[in-house]
N, C-alpha and C positions, 0 to 999 in steps of 0.2 A: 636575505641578508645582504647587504648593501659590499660594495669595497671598503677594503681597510681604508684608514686615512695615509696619503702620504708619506714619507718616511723624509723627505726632500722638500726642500719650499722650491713651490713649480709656478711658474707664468704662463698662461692661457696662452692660448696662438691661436685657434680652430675650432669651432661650433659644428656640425651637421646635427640636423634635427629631421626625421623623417619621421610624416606621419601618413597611414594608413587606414581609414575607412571604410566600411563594408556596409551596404545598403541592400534593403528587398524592394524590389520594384514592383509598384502594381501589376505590371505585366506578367509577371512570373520570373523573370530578370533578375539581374544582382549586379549593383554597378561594384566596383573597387575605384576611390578614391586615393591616388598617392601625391603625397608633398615632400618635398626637399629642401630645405633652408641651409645654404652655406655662409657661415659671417665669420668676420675676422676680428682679433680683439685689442687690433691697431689700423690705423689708418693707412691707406698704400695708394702709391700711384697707377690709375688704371693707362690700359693701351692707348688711351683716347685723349693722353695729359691730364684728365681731372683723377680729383682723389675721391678714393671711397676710403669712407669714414668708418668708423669701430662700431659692428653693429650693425650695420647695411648688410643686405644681403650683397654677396657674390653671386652665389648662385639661390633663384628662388623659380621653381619647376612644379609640375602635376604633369600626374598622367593617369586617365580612366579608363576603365575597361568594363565592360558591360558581358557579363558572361551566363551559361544556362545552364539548368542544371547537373550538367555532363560534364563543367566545367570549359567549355569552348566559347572561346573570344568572339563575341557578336559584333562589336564595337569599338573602335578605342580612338582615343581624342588625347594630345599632348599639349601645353601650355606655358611657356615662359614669360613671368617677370623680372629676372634678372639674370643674364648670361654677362660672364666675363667680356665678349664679344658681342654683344647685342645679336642682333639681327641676324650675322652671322653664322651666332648659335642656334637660335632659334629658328633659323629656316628650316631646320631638319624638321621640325615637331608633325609636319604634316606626314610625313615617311612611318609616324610610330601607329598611322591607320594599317599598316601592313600587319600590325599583330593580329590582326582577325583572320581568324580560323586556325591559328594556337591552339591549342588544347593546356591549361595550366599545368594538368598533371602527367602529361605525358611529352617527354623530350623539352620542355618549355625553355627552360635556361640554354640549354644548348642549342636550341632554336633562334632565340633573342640574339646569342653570342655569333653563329654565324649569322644572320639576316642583318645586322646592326654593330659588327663586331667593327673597330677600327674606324676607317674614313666614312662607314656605311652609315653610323647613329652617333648617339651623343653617350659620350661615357656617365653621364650619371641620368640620365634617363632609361640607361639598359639597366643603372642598376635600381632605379625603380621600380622598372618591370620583375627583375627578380625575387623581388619582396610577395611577389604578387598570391605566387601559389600558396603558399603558408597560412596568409589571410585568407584567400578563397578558403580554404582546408576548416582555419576557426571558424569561420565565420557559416557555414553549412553542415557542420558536424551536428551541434546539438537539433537544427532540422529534419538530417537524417536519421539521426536514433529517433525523434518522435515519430518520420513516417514509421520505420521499422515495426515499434510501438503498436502502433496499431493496425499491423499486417502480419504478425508474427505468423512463424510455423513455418514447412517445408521451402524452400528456397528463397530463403532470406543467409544473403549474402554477409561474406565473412567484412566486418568493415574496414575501408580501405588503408585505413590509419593504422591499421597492426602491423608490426616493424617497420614503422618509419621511422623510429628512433629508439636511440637505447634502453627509455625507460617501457617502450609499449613491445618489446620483444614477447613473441610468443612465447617464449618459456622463459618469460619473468613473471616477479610477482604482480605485478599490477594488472596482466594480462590474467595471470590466476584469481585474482581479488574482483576485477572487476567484469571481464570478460569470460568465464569461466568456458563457456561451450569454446569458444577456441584455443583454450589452453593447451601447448604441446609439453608436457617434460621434457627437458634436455635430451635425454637417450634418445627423443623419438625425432627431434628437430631435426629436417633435411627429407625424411623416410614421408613425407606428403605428398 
């Protein structure tokens, strides 16, 4: 269900557009593709005396990550086409190779935020990176129920995505419906 419409007549200012790709690498790999589009929906004076126009990016970013299936950063490569500051900005991009040996799901955002936080990275490259885990997460889920699949039985682990979020709580329904063997009742939630 989308937003309501408006209730105000509003004027544009501000675009961000981020997108996020997820790829299997023949290697056994999984790169994460991120983009960042920032355009404005007037012309303005940049630092440099010239104007950028309605529509240009401001900011226009990637950042890859090549990671295994434990979820740890193999790789990672950053790329600017358009920083407020050119050059600049962009000389950071080489420092965002320090995300390797991250692990996505563990500590990751607080990792990115000290190693990159303030004068260390670029503020919307960090927040690149923190898109990152989420997608890895989709984007390996339906792999890992198939191995599961076809390894069932005694120590086949509970999967990692159960209470990461409101709707996959162990003693909800959806946990009951479609997770059944790890279903806790409420009374018993904590007592594991």
């Amino acid at each position: 269900m989308p937003l309501p419409p408006p209730d105000v007549a509003r004027e544009p200012l501000h675009t961000r557009s981020v997108r996020v790709q997820a790829y299997a690498r023949d290697d056994g790999l999984w790169d994460l593709d991120a983009e960042l589009i920032d355009t404005k929906a007037y012309d303005f004076p940049r630092s440099n005396g010239s104007v950028l126009r309605a529509g240009d990016p401001v900011h226009h970013m990637y950042l890859r990550v090549t990671i295994d299936s434990e979820f740890s950063i193999k790789a990672a490569v950053a790329a600017y086409d358009a920083a407020p500051y050119g050059q600049y900005c962009s000389a950071i991009a080489p420092d965002y190779g320090n995300l390797v040996g991250m692990n996505l799901l563990h500590g990751f955002r607080a990792a990115v935020k000290e190693r990159f936080g303030r004068i260390a990275g670029c503020t919307h490259m960090s927040e690149l990176a923190y898109l990152l885990p989420t997608v890895a997460v989709q984007s390996m889920a339906s792999r890992r129920r198939e191995q599961a699949a076809q390894s069932p039985g005694p120590g086949v682990k509970r999967p990692f995505h159960l209470d990461g979020c409101h709707a996959l709580r162990v003693d909800g329904p959806v946990v009951k419906a479609f997770y059944p063997q790890w279903y806790i009742p409420q009374r018993q939630v904590g007592r594991e």
